[in-house]
Each structure stands twice: as structure tokens, then as C-alpha cells.
N, CA, C and O atoms as CSV, one atom per row, in Angstrom:
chain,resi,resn,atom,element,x,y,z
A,1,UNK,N,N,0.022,101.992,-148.911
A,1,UNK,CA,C,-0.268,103.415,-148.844
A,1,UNK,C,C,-1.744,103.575,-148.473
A,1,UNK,O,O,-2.560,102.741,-148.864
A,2,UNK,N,N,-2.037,104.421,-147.874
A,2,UNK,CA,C,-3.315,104.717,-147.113
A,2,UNK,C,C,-3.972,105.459,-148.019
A,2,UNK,O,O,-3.533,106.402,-148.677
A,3,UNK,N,N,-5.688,104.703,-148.021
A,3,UNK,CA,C,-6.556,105.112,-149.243
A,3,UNK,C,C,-7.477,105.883,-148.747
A,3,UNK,O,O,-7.967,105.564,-147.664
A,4,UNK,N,N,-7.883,106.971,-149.367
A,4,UNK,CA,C,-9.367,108.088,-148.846
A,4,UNK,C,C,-10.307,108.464,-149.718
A,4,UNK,O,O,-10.279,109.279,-150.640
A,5,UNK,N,N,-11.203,107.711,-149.274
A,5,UNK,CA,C,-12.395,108.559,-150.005
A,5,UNK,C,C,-12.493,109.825,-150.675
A,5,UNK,O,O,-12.166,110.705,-149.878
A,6,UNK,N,N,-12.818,110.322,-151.854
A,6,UNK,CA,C,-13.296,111.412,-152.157
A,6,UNK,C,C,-14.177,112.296,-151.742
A,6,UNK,O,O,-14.652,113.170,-152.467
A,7,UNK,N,N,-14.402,112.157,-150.766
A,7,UNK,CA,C,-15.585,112.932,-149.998
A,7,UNK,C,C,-14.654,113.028,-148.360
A,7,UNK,O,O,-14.484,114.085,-147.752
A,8,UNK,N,N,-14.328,112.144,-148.059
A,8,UNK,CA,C,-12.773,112.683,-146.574
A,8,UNK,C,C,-11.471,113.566,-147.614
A,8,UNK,O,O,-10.800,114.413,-147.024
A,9,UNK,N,N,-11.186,113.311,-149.130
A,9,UNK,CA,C,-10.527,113.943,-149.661
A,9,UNK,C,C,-10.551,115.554,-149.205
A,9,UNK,O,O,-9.828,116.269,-148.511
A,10,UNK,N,N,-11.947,115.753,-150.083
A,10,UNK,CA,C,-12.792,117.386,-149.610
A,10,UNK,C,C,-12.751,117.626,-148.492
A,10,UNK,O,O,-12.232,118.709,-148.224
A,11,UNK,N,N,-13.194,116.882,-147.461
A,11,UNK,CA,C,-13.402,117.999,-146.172
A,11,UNK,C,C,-12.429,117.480,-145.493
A,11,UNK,O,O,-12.807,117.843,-144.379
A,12,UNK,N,N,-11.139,116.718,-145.232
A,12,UNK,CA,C,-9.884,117.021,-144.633
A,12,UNK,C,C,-8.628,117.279,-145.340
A,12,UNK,O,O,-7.565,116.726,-145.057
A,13,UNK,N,N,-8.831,118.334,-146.479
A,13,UNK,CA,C,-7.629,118.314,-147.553
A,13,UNK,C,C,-6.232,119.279,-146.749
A,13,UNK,O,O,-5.036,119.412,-147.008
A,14,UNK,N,N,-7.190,119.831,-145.643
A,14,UNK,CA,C,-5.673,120.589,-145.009
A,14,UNK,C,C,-4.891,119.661,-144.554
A,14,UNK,O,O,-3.691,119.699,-144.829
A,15,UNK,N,N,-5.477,118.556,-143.696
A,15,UNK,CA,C,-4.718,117.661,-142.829
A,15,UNK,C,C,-4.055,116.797,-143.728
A,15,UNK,O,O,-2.847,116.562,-143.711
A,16,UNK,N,N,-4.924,116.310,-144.551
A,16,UNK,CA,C,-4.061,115.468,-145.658
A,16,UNK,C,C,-2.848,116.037,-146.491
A,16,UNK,O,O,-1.985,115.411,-147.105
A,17,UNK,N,N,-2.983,117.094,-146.375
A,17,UNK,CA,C,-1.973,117.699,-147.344
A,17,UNK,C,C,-0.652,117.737,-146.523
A,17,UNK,O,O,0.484,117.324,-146.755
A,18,UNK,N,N,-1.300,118.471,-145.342
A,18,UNK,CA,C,0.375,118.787,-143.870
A,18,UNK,C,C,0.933,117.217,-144.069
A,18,UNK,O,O,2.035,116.980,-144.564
A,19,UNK,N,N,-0.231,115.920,-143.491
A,19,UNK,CA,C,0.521,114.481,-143.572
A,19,UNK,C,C,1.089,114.630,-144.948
A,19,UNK,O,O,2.172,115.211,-144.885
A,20,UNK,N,N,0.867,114.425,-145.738
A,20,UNK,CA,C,1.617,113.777,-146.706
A,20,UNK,C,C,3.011,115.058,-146.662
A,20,UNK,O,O,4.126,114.555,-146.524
A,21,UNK,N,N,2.966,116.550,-146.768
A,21,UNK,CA,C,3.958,117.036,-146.542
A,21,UNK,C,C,5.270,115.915,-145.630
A,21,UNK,O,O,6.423,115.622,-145.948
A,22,UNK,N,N,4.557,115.596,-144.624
A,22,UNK,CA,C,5.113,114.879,-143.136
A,22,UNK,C,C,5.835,113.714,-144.218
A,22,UNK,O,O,6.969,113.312,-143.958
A,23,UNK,N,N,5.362,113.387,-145.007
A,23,UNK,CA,C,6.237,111.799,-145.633
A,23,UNK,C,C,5.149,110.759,-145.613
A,23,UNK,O,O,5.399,109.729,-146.238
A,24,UNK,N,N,3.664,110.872,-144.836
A,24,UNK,CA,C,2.732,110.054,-145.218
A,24,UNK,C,C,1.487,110.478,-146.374
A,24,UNK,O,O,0.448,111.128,-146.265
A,25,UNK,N,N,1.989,109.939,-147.243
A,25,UNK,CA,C,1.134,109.846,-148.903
A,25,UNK,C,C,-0.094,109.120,-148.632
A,25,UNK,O,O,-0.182,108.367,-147.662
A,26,UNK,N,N,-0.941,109.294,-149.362
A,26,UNK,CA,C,-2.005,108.911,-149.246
A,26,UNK,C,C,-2.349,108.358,-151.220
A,26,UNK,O,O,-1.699,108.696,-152.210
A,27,UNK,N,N,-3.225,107.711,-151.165
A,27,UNK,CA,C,-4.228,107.640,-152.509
A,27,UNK,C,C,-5.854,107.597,-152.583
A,27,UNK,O,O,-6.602,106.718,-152.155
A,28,UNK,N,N,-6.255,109.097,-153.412
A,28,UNK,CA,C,-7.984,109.266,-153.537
A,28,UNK,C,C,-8.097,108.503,-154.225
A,28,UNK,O,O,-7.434,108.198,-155.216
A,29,UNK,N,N,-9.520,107.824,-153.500
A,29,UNK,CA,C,-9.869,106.984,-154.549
A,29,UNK,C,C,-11.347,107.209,-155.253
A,29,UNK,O,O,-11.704,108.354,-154.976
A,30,UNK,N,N,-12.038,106.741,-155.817
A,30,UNK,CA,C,-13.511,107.276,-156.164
A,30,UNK,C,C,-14.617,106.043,-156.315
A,30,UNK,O,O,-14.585,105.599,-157.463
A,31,UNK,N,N,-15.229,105.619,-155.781
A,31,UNK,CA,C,-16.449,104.375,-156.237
A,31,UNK,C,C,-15.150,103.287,-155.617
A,31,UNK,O,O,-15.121,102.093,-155.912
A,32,UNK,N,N,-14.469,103.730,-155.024
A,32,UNK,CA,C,-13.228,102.207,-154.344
A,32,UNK,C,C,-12.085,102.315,-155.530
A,32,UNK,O,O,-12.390,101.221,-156.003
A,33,UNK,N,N,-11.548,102.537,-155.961
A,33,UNK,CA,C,-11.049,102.820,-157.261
A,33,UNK,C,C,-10.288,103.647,-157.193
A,33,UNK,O,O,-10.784,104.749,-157.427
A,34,UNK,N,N,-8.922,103.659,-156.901
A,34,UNK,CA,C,-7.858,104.646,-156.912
A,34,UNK,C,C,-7.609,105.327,-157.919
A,34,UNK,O,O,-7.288,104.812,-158.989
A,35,UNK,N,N,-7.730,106.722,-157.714
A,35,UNK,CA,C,-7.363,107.813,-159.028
A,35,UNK,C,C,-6.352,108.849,-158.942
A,35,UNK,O,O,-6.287,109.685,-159.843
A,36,UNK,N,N,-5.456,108.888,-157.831
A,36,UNK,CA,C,-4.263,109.763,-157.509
A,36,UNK,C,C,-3.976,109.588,-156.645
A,36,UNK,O,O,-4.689,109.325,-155.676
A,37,UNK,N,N,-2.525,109.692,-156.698
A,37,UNK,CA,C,-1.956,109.627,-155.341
A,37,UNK,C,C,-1.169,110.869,-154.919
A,37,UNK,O,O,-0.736,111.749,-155.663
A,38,UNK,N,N,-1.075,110.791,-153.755
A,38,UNK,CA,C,-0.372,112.390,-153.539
A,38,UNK,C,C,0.392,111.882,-152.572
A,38,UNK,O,O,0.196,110.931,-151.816
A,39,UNK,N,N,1.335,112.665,-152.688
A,39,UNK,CA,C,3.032,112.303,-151.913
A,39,UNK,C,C,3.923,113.301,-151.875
A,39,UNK,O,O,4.186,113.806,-152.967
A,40,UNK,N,N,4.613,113.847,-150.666
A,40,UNK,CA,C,5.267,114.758,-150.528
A,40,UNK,C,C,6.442,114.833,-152.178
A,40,UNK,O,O,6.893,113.951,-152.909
A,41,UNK,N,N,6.562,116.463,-152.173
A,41,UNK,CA,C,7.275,117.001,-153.220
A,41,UNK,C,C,9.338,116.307,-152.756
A,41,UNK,O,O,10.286,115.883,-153.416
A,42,UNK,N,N,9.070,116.567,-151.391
A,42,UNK,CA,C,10.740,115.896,-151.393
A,42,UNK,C,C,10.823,114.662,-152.180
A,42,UNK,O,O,11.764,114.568,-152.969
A,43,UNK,N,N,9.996,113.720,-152.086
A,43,UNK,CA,C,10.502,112.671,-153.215
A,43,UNK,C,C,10.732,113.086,-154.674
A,43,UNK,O,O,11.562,112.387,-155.256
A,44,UNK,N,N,10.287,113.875,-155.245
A,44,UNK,CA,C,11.003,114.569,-156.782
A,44,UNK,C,C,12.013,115.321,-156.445
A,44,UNK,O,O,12.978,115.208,-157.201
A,45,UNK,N,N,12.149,116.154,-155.449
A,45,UNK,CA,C,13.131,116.805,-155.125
A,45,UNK,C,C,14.670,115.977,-154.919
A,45,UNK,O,O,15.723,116.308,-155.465
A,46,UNK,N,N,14.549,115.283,-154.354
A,46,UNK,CA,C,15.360,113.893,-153.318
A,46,UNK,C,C,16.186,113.456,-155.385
A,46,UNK,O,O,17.301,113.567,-155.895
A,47,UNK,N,N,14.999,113.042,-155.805
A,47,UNK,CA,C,16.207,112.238,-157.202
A,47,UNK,C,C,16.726,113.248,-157.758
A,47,UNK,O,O,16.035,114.263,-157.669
A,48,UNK,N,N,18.175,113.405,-158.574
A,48,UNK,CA,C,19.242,114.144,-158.856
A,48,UNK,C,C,18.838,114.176,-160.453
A,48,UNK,O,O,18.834,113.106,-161.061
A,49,UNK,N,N,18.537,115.255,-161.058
A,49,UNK,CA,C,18.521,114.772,-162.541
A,49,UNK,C,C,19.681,114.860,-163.159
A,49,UNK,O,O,20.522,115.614,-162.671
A,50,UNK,N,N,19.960,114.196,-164.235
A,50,UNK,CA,C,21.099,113.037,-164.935
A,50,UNK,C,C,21.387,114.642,-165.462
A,50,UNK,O,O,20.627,115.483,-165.942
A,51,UNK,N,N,23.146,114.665,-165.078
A,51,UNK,CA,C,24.097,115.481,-165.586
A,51,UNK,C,C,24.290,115.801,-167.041
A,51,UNK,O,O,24.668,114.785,-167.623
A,52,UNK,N,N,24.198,116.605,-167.672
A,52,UNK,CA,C,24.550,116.995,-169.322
A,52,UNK,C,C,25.916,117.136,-169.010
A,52,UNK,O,O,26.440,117.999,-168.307
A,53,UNK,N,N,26.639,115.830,-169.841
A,53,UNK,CA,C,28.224,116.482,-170.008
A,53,UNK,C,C,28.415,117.121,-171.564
A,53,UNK,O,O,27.920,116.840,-172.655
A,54,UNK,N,N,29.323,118.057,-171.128
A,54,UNK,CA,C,29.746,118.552,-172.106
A,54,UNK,C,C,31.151,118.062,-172.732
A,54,UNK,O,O,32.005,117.314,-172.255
A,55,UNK,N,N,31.114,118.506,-173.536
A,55,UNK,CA,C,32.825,117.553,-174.422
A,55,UNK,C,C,32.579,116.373,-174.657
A,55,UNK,O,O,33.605,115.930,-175.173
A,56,UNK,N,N,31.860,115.614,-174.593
A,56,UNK,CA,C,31.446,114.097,-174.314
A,56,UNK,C,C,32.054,113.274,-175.861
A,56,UNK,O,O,32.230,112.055,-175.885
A,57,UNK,N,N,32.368,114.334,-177.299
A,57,UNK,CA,C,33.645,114.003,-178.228
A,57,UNK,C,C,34.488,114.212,-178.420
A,57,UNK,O,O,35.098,113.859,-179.429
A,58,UNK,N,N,34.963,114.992,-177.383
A,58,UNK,CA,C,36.441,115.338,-176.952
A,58,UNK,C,C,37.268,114.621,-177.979
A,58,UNK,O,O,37.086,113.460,-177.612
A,59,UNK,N,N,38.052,114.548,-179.016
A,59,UNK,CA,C,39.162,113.657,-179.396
A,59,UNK,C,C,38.559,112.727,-179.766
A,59,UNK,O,O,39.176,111.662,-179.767
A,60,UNK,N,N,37.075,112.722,-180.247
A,60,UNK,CA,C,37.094,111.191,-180.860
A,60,UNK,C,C,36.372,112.230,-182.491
A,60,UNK,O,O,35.787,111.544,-183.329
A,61,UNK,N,N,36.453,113.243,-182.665
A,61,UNK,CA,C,36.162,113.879,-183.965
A,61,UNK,C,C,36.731,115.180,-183.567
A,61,UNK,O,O,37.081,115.541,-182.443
A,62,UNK,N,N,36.775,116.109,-185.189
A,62,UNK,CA,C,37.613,117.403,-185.054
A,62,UNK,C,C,36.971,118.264,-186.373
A,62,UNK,O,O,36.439,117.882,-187.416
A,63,UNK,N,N,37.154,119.070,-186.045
A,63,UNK,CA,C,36.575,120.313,-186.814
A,63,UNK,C,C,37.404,120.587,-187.303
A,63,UNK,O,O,38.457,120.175,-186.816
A,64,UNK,N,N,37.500,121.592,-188.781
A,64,UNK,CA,C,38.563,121.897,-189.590
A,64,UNK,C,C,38.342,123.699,-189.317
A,64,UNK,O,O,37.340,124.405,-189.203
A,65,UNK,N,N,39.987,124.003,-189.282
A,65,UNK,CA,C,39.962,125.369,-189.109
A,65,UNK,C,C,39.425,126.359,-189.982
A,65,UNK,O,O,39.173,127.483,-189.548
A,66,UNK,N,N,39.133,125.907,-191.720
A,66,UNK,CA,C,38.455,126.686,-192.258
A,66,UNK,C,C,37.183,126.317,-192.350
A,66,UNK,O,O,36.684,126.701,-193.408
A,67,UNK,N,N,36.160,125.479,-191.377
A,67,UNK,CA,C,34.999,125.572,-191.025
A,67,UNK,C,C,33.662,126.480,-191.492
A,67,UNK,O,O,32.662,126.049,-192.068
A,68,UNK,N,N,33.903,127.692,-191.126
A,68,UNK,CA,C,33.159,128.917,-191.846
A,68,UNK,C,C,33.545,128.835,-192.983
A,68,UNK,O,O,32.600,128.839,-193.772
A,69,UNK,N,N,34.508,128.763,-193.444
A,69,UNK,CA,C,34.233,129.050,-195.073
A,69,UNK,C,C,34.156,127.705,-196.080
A,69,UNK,O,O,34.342,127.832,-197.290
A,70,UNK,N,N,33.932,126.709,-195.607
A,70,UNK,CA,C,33.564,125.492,-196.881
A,70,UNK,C,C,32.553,126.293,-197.345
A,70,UNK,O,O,31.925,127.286,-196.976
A,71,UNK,N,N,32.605,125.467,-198.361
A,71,UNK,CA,C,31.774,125.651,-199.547
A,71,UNK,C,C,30.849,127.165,-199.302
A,71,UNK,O,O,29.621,127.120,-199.364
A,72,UNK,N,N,31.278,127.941,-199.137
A,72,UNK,CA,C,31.209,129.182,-199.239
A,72,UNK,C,C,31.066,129.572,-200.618
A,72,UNK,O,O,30.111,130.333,-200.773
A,73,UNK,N,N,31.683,129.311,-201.640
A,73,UNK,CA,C,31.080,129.753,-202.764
A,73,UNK,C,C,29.650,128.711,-203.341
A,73,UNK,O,O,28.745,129.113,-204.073
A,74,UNK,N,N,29.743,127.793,-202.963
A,74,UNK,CA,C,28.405,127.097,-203.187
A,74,UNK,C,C,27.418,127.774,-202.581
A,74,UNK,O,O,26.735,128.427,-203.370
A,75,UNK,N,N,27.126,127.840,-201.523
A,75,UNK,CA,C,26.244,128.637,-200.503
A,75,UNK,C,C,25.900,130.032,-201.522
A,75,UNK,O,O,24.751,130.265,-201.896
A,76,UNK,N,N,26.935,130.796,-201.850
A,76,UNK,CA,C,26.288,131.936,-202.076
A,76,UNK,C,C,25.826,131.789,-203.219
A,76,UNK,O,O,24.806,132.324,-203.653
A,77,UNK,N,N,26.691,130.903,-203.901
A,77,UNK,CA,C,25.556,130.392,-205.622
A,77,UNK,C,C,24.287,130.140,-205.605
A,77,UNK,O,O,23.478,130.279,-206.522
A,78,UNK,N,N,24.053,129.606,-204.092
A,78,UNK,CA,C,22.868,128.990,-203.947
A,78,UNK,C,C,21.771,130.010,-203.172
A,78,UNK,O,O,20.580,129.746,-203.010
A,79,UNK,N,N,22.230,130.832,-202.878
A,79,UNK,CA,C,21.365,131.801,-202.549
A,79,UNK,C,C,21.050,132.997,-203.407
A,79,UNK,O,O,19.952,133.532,-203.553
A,80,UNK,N,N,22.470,133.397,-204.072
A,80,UNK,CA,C,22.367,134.137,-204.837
A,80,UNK,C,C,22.511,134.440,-206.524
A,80,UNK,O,O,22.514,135.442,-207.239
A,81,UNK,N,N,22.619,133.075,-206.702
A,81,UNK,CA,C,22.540,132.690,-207.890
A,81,UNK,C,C,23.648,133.002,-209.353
A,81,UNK,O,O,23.587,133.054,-210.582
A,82,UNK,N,N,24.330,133.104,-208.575
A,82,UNK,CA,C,25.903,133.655,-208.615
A,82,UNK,C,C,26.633,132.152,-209.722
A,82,UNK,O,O,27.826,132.130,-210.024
């Protein structure tokens, strides 16, 4: 990857910016010493982020139909001192 001075950084940041748009990235460097690299946004764009499935316990656990009301009288003992 092609390295630039911090000082060609500053005064060609339009051109550098259109290239790397183009697909050629570059890395500033400072005292010779690379400190960022810049690279077109299609490469984050380009990877797919990882699908959330849903149901994913389908049938391997189950909820009970009186759900809302377990321990329903505990709860309110416990709040209300009942």
C-alpha cells in the first residue's frame, strides 16, 4: 500500500481522497512511521454483517401457558407485603 507523508497528506487531500475512493488506499505516515490508513468505504460496505436468527430454540425449550401468572402470589407478597 502506498505511503504519504503528512505534509503531501495536507496539501493533496482532495486527490488522495478521489484515489482511494477509486480503490487505491493509501497510509499517512509521520517521522516515517505509519499512523492511518485510509481506504475506500466499499470495503466495509462489500462485508455482509452476520444475520440475527430468530427462533434459533425453536423446539429445543417451551414456555408454559400459565407463564404470566407463576408465582404471582409471591410477587405480590413481595411487593406488597401481602
Amino acid at each position: 500500500m502506498r505511503q504519504v507523508n503528512m505534509h503531501e497528506a495536507k496539501t493533496h487531500l482532495s486527490r488522495l481522497v478521489e484515489e482511494a475512493a477509486a480503490g487505491q488506499g493509501f497510509v499517512i505516515c509521520k517521522a516515517g512511521r505509519p499512523m492511518v490508513r485510509v481506504s475506500p468505504l466499499s470495503e466495509l460496505i462489500a462485508a455482509p454483517s452476520p444475520l440475527r436468527r430468530l427462533g434459533l430454540l425453536q423446539g429445543h425449550c417451551s414456555v408454559p401457558d400459565d407463564f404470566d401468572r407463576l408465582s404471582s402470589g409471591d410477587l405480590a407478597e413481595l411487593f406488597e407485603g401481602l
